[in-house]
C-alpha positions as CSV (number, residue, x, y, z in Angstrom):
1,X,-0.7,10.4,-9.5
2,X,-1.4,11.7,-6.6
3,X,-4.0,11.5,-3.0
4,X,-5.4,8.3,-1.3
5,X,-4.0,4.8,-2.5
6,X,-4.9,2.2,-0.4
7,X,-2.2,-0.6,-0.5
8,X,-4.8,-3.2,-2.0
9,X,-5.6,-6.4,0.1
10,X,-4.9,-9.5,-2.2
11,X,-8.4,-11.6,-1.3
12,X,-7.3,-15.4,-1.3
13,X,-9.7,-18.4,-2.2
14,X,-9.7,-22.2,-0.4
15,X,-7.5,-23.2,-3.7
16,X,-4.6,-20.3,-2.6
17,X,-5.7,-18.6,-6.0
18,X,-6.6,-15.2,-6.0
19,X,-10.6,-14.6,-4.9
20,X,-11.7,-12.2,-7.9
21,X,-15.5,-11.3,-6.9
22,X,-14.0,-10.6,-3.6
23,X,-11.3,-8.8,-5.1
24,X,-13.9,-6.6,-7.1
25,X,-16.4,-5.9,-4.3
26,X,-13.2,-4.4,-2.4
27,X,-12.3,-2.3,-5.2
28,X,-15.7,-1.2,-5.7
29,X,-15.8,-0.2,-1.8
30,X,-12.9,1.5,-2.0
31,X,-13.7,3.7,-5.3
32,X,-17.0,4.3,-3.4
33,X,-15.6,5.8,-0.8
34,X,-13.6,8.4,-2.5
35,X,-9.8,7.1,-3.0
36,X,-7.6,8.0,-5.4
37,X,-5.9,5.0,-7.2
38,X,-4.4,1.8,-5.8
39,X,-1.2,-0.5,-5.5
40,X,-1.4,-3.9,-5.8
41,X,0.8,-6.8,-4.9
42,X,3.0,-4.8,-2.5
43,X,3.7,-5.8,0.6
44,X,0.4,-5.5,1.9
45,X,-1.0,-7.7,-1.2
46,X,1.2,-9.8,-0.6
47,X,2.8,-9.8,-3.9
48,X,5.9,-11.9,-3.1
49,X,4.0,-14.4,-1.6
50,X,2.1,-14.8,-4.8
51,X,2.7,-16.8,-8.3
52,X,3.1,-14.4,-11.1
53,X,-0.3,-15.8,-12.6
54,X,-2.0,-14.7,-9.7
55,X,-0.5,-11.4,-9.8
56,X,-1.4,-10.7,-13.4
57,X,-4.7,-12.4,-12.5
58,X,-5.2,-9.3,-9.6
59,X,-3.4,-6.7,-11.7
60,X,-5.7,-7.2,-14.3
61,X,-8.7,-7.1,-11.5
62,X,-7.5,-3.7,-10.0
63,X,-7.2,-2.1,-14.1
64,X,-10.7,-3.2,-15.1
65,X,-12.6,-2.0,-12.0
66,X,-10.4,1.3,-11.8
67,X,-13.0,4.1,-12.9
68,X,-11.8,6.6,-14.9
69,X,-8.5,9.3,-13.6
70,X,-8.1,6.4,-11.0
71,X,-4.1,5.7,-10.8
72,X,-3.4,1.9,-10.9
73,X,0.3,1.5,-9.4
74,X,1.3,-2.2,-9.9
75,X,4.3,-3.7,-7.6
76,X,6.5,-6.3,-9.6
77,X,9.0,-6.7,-7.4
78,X,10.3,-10.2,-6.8
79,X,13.0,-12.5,-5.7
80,X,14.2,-13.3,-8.9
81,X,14.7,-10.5,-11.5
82,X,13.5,-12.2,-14.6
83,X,10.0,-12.2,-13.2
84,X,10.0,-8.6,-12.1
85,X,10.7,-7.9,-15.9
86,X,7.6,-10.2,-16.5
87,X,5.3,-8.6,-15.0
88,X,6.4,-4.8,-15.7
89,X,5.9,-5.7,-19.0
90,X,2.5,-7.4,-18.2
91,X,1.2,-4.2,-16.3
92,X,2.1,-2.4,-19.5
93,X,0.2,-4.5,-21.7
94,X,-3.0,-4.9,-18.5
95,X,-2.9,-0.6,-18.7
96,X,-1.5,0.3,-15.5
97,X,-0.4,3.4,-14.7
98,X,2.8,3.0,-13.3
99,X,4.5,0.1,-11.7
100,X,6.7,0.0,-7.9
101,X,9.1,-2.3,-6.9
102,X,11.1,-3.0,-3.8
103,X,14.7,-3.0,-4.2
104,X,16.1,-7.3,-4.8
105,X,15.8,-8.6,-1.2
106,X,19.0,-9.7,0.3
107,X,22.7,-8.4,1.0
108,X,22.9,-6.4,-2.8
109,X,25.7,-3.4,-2.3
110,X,23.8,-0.1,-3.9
111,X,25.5,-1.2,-7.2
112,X,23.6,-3.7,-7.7
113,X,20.2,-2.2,-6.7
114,X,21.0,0.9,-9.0
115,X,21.5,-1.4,-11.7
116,X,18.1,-3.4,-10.9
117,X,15.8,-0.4,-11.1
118,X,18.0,1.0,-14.4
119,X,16.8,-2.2,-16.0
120,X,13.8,-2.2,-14.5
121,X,12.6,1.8,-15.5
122,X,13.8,0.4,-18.9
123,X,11.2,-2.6,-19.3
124,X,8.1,-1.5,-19.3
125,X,8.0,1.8,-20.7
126,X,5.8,2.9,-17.4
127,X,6.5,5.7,-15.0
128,X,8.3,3.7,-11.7
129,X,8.3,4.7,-8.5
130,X,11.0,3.1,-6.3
131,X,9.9,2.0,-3.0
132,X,12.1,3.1,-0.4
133,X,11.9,0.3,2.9
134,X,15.2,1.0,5.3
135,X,13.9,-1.8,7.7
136,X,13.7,-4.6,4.3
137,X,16.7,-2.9,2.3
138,X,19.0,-1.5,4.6
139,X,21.6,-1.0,1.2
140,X,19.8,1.8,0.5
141,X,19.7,4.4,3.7
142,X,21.0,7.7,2.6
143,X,19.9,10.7,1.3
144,X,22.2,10.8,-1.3
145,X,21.5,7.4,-2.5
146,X,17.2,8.2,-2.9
147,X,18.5,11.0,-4.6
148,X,20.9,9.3,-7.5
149,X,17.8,6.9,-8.0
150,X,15.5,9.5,-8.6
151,X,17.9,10.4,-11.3
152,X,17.5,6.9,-13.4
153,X,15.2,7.8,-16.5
154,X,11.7,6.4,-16.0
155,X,11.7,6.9,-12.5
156,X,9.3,9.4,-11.3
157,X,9.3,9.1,-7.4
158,X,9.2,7.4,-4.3
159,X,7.0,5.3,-2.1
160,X,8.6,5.9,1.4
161,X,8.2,4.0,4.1
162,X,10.3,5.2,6.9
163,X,9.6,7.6,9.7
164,X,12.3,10.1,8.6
165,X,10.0,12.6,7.8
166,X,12.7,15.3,7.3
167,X,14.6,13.5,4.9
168,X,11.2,12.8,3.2
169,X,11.1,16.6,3.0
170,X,14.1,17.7,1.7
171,X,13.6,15.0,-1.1
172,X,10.4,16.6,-2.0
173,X,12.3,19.8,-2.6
174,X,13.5,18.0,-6.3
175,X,9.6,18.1,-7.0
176,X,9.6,14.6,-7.0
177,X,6.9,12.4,-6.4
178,X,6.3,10.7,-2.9
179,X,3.8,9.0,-1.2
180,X,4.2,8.9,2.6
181,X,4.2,4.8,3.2
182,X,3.5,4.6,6.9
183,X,-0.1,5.2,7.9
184,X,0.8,6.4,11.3
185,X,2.0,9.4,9.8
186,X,0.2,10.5,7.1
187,X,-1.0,14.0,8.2
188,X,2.6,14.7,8.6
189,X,3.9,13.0,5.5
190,X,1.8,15.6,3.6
191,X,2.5,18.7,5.8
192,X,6.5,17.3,4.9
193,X,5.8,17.0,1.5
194,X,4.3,13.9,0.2
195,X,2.2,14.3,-2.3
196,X,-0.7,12.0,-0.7
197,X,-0.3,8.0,0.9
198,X,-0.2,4.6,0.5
199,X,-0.7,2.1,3.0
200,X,-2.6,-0.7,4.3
201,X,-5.3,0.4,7.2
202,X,-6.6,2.5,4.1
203,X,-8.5,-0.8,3.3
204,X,-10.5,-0.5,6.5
205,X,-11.0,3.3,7.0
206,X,-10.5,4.9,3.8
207,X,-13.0,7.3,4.9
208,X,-10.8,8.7,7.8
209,X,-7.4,8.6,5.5
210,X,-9.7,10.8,2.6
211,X,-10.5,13.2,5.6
212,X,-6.8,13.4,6.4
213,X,-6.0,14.1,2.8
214,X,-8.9,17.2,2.5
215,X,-7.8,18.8,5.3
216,X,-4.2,19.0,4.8
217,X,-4.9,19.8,1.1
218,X,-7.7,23.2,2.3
219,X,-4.9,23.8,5.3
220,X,-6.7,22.5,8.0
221,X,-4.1,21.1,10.0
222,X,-5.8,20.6,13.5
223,X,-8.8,18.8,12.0
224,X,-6.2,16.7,10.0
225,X,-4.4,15.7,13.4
226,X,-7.9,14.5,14.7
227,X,-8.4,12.4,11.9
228,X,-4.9,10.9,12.1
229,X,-5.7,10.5,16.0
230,X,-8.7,8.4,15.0
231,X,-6.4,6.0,12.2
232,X,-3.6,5.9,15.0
233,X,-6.4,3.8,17.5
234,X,-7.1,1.9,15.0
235,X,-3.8,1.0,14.1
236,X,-2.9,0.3,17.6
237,X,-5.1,-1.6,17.9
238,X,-4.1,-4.0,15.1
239,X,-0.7,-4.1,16.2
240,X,-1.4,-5.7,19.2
241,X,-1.9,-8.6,16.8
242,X,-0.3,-10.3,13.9
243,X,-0.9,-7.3,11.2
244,X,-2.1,-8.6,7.9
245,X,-4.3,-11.4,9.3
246,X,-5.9,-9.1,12.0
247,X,-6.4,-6.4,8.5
248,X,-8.0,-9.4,6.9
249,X,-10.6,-10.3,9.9
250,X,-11.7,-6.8,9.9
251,X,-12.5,-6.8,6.3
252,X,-14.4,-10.4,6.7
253,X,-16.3,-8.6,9.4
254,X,-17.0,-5.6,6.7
255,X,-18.4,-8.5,4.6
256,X,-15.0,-8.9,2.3
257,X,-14.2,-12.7,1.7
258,X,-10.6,-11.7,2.1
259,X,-9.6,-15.5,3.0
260,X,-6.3,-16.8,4.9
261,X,-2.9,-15.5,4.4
262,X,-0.3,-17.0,2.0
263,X,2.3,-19.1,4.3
264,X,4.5,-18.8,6.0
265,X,2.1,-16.3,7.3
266,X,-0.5,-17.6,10.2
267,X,-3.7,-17.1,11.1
268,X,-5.4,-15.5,14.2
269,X,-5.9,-17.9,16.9
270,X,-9.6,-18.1,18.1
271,X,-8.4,-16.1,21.3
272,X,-6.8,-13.5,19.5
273,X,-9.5,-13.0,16.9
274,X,-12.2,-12.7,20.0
275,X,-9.4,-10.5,21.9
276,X,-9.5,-8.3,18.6
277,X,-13.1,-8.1,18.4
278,X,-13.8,-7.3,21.9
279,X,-10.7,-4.2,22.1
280,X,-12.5,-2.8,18.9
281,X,-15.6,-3.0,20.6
282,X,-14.5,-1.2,23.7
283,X,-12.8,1.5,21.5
284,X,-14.3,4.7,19.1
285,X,-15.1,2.4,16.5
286,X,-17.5,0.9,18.0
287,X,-20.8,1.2,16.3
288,X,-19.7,3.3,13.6
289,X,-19.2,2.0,9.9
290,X,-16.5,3.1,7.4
291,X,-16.9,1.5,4.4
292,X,-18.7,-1.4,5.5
293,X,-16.0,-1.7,8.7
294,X,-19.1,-2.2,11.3
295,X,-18.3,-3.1,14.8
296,X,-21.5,-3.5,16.9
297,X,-21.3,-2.6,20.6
C-alpha cells in the first residue's frame, strides 16, 4: 500500500441511496488516470453520513472495479461501535485490502480510543490503518500516543491529517506506514516521509497529484512544488466555498452524477455555484481537462 489514493467521492441518487453507475464511471476515471488504490466512506465519502447498507453497497462497488495491485482501503468508522465491527468484518468478506477508521467521535480519554482500535485490529483480520484527525479527535494529539497505537497488532500505519509535518516525520522513522492526509501538502508530506496521499481534490485532479507523486519518488523536488502550486489554486479556490458540495459540482461539470450531499450538509446556492464557475474560469484551469475536469473559458 502505497502512492495516490484518492479519498473516493460517495455519488448519491434522488432516493439518498448510493448512485452505483456513477460510482463506477468515477472509479473507472480515476484507475484511468494512473492512481494507486482508494478509500472509501471516509470523511470525504461521507461514510458517517451513510447507512451501513449503503456503505457495503459502495465498498463492494470500489472492490469490484479495483483492477488488479490496486489497494482498496475501506473506512468503517462509525458512531456506534457495533457497526464499525460490521462492516470490518464486511470489507473482509467484500476483499478489501485494509480497512481505516477514525477514532469514536466525542469526549473518549485515550483509554478508551486505545481500546476501540485493539478491538477493532482484532475484527477483521485486515491490516488497519488509524486515522489520525487532531481537529475531530483532539484525545489523541501527541507523539507518544500515535506511537503506542502503532504498536496494537493489526495496525499497520497511519492516515494523518494534520499539518505537523515534523511529527509526521519522526513517526515515519518506525517504518511505519503513512499517508499524508491533507492535499495542501502533499509534496511535503512525501519529502517528510509519507509514503504517498490520500485526500479529496484527488477526485478532480488526479493527474496533478500523480505528477506530484513521480517527481518526489525520481527526486525532482522543484517540479514537485510546481505541481503542488497548481493543486493549491485549485484548492483555494474551493475553499472559498462549502467544500464537499463545491468538489461535487466540479465532478457534475466533469460529467460525474455525483448528486447532493447527505444532510445536514447543504447545497451550493445558485450564486455560489455561478461564483465557483466563473473564479475557475478566470484561473489556470481554465480550458484545460484532468480527468474529464473541463472548464471552458
Amino acid at each position: 500500500m502505497e502512492g495516490i489514493l484518492p479519498a473516493l467521492v460517495t455519488p448519491i441518487a434522488e432516493d439518498g441511496s448510493v448512485a452505483v453507475k456513477p460510482l463506477e464511471k468515477l472509479l473507472e476515471r480515476l484507475y484511468g488516470a494512473g492512481v494507486h488504490g482508494m478509500y472509501v466512506c471516509g470523511q470525504t465519502g461521507e461514510g458517517l453520513l451513510q447507512t451501513a447498507a449503503m456503505r457495503k453497497t459502495a465498498a463492494e462497488a470500489a472492490v469490484r472495479c479495483a483492477p488488479r495491485g490496486a489497494s482498496v482501503i475501506v473506512h468503517v468508522g462509525a458512531y456506534r461501535p457495533e457497526e464499525a465491527w460490521e462492516l470490518a468484518r464486511h470489507a473482509a468478506s467484500a476483499g478489501a485490502t485494509a480497512i481505516s477508521s477514525l477514532p469514536p467521535v466525542g469526549p473518549y480519554s485515550f483509554a478508551e480510543i486505545r481500546a476501540y482500535y485493539e478491538r477493532l485490529a482484532r475484527v477483521s483480520g485486515l491490516p488497519l490503518l488509524v486515522y489520525y484527525f487532531p481537529e475531530i479527535c483532539p484525545a489523541v494529539a501527541a507523539r507518544e500516543q500515535l506511537e503506542e497505537l502503532l504498536e496494537i497488532p493489526g495496525v499497520v500505519g497511519l492516515k494523518y491529517t494534520d499539518f505537523d509535518l515534523y511529527r509526521l516525520s519522526r513517526i515515519s522513522l518506525s517504518g511505519r506506514l503513512i499517508f499524508n492526509g491533507r492535499d495542501e501538502v502533499l509534496a511535503a508530506g512525501l519529502l517528510m516521509g509519507a509514503h504517498g496521499g490520500i485526500g479529496s481534490f484527488y477526485n478532480v485532479v488526479p493527474e496533478l497529484f500523480l505528477e506530484v507523486w513521480n517527481h518526489a519518488r525520481a527526486g525532482r523536488w522543484s517540479e514537485a512544488r510546481q505541481a503542488q502550486d497548481r493543486i493549491n489554486e485549485l484548492i483555494e479556490i474551493a475553499l472559498r466555498f462549502p467544500m464537499l458540495p463545491a468538489l461535487k459540482r466540479m465532478l457534475e461539470w466533469a460529467g460525474i452524477e455525483a448528486g447532493p450531499c447527505l444532510a445536514p450538509r447543504r447545497e451550493l446556492n445558485t450564486e455560489e455555484e455561478s461564483s465557483l464557475l466563473y473564479q475557475l474560469r478566470a484561473s489556470s484551469f481554465a480550458g484545460e481537462s484532468f480527468a474529464g475536469l473541463l472548464i471552458k473559458a
